[in-house]
ChimeraX commands (.cxc) that place a marker at each C-alpha (Angstrom):
marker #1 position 10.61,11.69,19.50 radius 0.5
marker #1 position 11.35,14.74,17.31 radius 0.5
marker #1 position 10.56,15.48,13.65 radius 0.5
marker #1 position 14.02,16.06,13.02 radius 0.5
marker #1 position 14.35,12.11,14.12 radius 0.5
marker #1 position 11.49,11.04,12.94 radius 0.5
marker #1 position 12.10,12.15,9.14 radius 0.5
marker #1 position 15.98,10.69,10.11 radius 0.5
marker #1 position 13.99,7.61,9.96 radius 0.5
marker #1 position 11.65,8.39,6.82 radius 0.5
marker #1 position 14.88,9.37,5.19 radius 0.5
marker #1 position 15.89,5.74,5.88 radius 0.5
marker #1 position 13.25,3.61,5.03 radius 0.5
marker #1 position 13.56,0.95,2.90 radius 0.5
marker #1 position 10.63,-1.09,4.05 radius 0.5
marker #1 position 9.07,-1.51,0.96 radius 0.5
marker #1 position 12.30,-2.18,-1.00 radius 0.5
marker #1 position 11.84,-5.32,-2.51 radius 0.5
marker #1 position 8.20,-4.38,-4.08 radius 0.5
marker #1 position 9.37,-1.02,-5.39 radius 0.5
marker #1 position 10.24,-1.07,-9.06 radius 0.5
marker #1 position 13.57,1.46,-8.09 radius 0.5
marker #1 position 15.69,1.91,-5.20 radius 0.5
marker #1 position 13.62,4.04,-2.47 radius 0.5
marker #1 position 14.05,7.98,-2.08 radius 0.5
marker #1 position 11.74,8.79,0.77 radius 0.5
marker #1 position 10.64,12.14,-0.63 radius 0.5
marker #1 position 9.21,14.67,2.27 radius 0.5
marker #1 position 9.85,18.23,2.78 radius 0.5
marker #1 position 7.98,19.46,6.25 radius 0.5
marker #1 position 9.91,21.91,9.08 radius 0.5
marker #1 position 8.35,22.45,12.60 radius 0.5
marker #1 position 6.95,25.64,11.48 radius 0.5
marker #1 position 4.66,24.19,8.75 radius 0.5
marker #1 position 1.44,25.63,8.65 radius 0.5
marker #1 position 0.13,24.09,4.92 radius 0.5
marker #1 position 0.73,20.64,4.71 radius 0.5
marker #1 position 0.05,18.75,1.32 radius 0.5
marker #1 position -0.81,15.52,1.31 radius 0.5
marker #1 position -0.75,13.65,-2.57 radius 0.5
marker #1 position -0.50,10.52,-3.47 radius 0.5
marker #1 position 3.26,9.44,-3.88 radius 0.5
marker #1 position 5.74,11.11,-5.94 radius 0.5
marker #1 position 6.02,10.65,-9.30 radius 0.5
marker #1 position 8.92,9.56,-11.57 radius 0.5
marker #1 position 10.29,12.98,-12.16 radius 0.5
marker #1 position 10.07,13.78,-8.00 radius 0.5
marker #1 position 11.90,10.35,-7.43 radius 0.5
marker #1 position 14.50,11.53,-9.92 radius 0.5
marker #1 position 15.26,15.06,-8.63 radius 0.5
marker #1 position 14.23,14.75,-4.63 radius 0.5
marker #1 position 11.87,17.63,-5.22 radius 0.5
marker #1 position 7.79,17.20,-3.93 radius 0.5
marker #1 position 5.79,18.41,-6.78 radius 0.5
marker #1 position 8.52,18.79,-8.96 radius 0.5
marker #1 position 6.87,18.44,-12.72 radius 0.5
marker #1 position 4.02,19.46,-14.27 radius 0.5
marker #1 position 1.67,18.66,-11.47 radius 0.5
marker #1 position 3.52,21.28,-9.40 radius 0.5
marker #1 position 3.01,23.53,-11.72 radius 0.5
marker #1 position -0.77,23.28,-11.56 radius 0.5
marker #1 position -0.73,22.83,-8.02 radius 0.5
marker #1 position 1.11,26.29,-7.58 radius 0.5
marker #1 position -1.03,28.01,-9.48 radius 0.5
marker #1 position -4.36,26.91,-7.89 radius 0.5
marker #1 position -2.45,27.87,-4.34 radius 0.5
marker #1 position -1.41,31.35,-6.13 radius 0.5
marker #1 position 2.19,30.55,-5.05 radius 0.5
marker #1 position 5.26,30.88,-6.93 radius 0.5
marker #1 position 8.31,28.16,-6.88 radius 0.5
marker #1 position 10.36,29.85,-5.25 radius 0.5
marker #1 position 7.57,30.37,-2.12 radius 0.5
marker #1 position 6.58,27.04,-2.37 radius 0.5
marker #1 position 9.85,25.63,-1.67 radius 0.5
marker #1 position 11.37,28.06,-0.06 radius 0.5
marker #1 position 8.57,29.35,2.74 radius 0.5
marker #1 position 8.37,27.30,5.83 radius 0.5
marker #1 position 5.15,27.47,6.36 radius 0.5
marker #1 position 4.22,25.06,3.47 radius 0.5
marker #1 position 5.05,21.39,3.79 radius 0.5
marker #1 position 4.51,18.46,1.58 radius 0.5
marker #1 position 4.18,14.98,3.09 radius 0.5
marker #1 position 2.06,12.39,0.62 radius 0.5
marker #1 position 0.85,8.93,1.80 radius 0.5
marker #1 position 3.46,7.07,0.14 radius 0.5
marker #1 position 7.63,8.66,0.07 radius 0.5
marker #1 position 8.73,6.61,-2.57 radius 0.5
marker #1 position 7.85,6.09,-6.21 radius 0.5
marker #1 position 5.94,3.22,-6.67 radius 0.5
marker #1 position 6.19,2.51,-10.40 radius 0.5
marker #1 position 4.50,3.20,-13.50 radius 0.5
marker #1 position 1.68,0.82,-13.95 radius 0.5
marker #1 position 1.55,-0.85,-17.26 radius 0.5
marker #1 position -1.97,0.76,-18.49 radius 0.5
marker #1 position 0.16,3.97,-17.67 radius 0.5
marker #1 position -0.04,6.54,-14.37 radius 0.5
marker #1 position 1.16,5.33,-11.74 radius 0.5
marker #1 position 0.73,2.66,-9.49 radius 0.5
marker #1 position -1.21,3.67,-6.10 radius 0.5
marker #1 position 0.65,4.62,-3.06 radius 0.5
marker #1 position 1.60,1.50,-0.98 radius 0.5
marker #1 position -0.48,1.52,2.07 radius 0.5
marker #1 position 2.08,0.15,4.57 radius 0.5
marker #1 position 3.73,3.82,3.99 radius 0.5
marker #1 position 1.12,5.17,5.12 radius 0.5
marker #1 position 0.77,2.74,8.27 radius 0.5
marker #1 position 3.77,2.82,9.38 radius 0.5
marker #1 position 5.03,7.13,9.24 radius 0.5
marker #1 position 1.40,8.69,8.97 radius 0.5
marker #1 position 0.72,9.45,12.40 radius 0.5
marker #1 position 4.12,9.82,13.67 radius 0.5
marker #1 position 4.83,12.20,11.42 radius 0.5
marker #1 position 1.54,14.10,11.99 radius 0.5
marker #1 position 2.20,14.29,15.50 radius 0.5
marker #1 position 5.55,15.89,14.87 radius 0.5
marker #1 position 3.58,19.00,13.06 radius 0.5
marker #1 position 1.73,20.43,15.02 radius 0.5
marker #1 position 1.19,24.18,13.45 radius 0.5
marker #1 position -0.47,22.50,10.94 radius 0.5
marker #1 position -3.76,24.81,10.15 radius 0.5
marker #1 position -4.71,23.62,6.50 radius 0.5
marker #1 position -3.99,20.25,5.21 radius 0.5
marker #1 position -4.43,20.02,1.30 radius 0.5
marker #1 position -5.62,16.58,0.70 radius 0.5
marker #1 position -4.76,15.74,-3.22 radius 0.5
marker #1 position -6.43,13.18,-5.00 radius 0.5
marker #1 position -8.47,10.20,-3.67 radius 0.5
marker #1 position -6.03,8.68,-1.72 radius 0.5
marker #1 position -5.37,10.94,0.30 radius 0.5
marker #1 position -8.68,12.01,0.51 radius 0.5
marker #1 position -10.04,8.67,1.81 radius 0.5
marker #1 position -7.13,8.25,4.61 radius 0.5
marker #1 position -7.90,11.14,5.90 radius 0.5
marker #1 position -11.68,11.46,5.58 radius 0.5
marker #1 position -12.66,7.71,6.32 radius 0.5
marker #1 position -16.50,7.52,6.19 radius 0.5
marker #1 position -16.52,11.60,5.87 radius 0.5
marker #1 position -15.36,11.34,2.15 radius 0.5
marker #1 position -17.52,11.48,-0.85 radius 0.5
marker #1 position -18.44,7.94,-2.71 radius 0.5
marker #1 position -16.12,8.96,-5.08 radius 0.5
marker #1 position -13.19,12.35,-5.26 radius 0.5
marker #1 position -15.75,14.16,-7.06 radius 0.5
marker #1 position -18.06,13.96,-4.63 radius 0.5
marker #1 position -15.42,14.84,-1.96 radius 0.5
marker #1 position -13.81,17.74,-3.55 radius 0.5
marker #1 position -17.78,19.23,-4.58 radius 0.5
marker #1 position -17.90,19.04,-0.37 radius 0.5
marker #1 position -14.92,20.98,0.12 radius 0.5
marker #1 position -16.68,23.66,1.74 radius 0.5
marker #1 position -17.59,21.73,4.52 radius 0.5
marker #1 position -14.11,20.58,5.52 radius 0.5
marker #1 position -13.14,23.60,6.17 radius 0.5
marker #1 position -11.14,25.68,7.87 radius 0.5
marker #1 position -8.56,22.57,8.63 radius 0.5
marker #1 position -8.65,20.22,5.49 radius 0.5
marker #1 position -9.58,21.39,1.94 radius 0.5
marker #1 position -9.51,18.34,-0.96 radius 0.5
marker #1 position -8.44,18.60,-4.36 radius 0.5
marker #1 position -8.39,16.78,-7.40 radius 0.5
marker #1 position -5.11,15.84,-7.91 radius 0.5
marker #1 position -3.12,18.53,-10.18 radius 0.5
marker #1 position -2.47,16.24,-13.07 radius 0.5
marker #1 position -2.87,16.54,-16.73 radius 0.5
marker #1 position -5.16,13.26,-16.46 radius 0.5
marker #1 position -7.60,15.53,-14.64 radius 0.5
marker #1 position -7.79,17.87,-17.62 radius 0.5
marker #1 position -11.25,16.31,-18.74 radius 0.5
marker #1 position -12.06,16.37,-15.22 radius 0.5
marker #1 position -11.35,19.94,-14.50 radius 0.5
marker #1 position -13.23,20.82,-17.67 radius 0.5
marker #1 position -16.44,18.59,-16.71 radius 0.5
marker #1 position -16.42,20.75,-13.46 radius 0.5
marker #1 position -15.73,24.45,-13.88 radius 0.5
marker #1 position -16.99,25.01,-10.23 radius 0.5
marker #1 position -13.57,23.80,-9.04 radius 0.5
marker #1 position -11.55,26.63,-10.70 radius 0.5
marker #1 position -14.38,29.28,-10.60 radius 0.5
marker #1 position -15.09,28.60,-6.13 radius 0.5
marker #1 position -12.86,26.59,-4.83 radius 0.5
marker #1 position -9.21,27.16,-6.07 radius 0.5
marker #1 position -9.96,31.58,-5.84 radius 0.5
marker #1 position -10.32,30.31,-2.29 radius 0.5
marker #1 position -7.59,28.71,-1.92 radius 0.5
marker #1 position -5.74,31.29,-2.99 radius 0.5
marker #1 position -6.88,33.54,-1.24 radius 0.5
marker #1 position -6.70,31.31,1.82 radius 0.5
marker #1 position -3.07,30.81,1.29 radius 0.5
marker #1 position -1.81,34.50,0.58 radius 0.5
marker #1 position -3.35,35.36,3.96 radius 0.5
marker #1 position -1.72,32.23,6.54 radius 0.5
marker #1 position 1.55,32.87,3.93 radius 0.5
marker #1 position 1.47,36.76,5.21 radius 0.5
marker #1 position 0.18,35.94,9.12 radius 0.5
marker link #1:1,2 radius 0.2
marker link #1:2,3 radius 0.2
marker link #1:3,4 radius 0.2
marker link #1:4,5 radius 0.2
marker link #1:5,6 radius 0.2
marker link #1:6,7 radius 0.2
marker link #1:7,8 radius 0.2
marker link #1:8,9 radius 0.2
marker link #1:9,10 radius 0.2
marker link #1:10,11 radius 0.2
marker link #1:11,12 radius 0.2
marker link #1:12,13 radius 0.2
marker link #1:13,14 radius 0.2
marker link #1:14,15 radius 0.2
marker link #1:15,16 radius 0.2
marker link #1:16,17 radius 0.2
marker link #1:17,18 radius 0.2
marker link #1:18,19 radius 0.2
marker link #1:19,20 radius 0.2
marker link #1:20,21 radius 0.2
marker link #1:21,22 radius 0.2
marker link #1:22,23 radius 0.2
marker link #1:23,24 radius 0.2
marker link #1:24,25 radius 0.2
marker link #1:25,26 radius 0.2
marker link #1:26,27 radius 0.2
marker link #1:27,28 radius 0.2
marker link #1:28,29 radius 0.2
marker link #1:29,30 radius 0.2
marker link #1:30,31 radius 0.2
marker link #1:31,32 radius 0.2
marker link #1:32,33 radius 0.2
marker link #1:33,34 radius 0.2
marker link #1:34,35 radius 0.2
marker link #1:35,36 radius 0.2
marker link #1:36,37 radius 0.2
marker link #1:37,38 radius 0.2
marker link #1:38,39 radius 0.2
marker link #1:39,40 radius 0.2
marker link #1:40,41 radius 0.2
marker link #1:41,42 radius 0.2
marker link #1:42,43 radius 0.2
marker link #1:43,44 radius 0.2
marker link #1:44,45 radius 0.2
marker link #1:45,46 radius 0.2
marker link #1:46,47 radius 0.2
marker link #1:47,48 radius 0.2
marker link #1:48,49 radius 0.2
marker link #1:49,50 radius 0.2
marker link #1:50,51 radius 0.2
marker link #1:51,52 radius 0.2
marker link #1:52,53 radius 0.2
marker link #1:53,54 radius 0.2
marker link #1:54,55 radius 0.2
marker link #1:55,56 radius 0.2
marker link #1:56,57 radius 0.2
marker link #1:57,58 radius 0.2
marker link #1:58,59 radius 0.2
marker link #1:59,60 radius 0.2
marker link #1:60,61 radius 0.2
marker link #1:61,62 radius 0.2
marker link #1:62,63 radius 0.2
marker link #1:63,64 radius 0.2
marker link #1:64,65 radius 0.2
marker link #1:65,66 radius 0.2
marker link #1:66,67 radius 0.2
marker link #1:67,68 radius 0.2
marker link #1:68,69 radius 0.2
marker link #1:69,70 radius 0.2
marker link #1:70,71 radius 0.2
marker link #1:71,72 radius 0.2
marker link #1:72,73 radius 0.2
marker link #1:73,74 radius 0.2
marker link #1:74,75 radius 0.2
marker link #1:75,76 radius 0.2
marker link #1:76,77 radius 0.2
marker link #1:77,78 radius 0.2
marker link #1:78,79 radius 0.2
marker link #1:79,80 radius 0.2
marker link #1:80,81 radius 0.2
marker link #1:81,82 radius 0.2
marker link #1:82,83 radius 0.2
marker link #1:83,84 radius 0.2
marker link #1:84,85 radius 0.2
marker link #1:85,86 radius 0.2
marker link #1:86,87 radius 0.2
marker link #1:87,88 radius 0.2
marker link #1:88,89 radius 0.2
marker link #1:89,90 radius 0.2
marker link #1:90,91 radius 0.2
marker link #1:91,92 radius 0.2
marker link #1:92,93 radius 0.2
marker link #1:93,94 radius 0.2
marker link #1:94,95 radius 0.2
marker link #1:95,96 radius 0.2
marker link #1:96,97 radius 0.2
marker link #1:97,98 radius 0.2
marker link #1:98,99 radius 0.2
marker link #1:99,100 radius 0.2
marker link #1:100,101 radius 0.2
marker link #1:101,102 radius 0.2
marker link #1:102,103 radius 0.2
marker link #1:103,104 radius 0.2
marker link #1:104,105 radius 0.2
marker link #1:105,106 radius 0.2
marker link #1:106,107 radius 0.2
marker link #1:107,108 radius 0.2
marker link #1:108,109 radius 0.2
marker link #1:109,110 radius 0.2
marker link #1:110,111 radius 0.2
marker link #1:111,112 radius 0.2
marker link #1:112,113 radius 0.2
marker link #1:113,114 radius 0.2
marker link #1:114,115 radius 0.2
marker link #1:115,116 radius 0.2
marker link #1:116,117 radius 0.2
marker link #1:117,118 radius 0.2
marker link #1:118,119 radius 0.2
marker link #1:119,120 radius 0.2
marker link #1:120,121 radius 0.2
marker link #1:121,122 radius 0.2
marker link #1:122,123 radius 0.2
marker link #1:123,124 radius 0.2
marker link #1:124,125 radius 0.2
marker link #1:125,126 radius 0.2
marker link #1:126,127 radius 0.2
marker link #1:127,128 radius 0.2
marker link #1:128,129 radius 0.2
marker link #1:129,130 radius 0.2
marker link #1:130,131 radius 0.2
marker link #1:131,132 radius 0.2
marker link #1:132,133 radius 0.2
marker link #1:133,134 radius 0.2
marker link #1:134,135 radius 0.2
marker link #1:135,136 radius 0.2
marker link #1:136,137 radius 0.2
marker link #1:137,138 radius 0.2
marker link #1:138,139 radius 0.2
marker link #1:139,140 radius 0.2
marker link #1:140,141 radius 0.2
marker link #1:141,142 radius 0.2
marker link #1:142,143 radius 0.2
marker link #1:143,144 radius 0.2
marker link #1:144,145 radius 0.2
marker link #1:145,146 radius 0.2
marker link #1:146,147 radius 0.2
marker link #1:147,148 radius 0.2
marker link #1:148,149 radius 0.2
marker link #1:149,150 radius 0.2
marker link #1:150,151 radius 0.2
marker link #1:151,152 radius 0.2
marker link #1:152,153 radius 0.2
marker link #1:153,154 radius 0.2
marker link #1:154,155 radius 0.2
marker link #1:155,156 radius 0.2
marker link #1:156,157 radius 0.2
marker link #1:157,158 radius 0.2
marker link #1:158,159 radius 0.2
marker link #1:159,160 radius 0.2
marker link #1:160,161 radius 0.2
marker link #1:161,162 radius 0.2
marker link #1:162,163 radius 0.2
marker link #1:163,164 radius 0.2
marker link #1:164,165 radius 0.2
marker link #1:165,166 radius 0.2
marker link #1:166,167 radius 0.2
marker link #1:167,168 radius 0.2
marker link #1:168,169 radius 0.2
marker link #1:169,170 radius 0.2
marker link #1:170,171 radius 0.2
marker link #1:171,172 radius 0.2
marker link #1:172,173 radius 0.2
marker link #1:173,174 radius 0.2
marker link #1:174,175 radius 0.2
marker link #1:175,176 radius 0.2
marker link #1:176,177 radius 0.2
marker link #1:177,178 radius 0.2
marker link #1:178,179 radius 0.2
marker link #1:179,180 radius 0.2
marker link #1:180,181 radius 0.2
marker link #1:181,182 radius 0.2
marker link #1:182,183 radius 0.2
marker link #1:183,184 radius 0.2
marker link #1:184,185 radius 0.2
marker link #1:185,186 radius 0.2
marker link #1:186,187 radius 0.2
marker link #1:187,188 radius 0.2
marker link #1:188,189 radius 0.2
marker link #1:189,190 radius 0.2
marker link #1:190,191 radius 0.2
marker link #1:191,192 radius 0.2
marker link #1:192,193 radius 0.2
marker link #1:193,194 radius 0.2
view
């Protein structure tokens, strides 16, 4: 199998039609020569509208703490976004979103992962994808995970995820934006230039 076939088949999906809220639009942007790969949640409202990962306000944040521009971050090769979910699951009535449907996950993770293989640095955003890929190595809870971020490295690095819901968050732990996001920065500027 090839990753041009297997996203054919991401591109495709529908298995999770009848629970989504809209019609599916499998969002994933990865090439063979991605080196970042970012893995979120599922997209949001906004990404299901426009076919864009990361296209909203999230991005935004998420851009900054990688020290990337738009253009760069959609246009470079070397970064790829693939979250555990494709499709937008729905808004849930308390308001967010609802989590990413796990059978997603089960049934295109690892195939697609197997596809990438120049993959150096895997961003893992938010809890979700955080405990997929972490298992019993994540934290009780993403704080706890993301405050362990140095011992992830060099191949997987977890963040909170960029949205404004983390605001309080973000402001509750300074450490994140003072150690770990100059890192990532710097991180990415160098495998953006190798």
């Amino acid at each position: 199998m090839s990753l041009d076939a297997v996203l054919a088949e991401i591109r495709a999906c529908r298995a999770c039609a009848e629970e989504l809220p809209y019609e599916p639009r499998p969002v994933v942007r990865v090439s063979a020569d991605t080196r970042i790969l970012i893995c979120g949640q599922a997209p949001g409202r906004r990404v299901h509208e426009s076919g864009l990962p990361f296209d909203d306000p999230s991005g935004d944040r998420l851009r900054a703490w990688m020290g990337v521009d738009r253009g760069t971050f959609y246009g470079h090769p070397a970064i790829g976004v693939a979250a555990m979910a494709f499709c937008y699951p729905g808004t849930a009535p308390k308001g967010g979103d609802y989590p990413p449907p796990p059978r997603c996950a089960a049934l295109w993770r690892q195939r697609l992962l197997a596809e990438l293989p120049q993959v150096k640095l895997t961003l893992l955003v938010g809890s979700y994808a955080q405990a997929w890929a972490l298992g019993k190595r994540a934290g009780a809870n993403m704080t706890e995970t993301v405050a362990a971020w140095r011992s992830l490295l060099p191949d997987l690095m977890p963040l909170p995820h960029p949205s404004w819901r983390n605001t309080a968050w973000l402001k509750k732990n300074p450490w994140f934006e003072d150690e770990a996001a100059p890192y990532l920065r710097t991180r990415i500027v160098s495998m953006l230039a190798a």
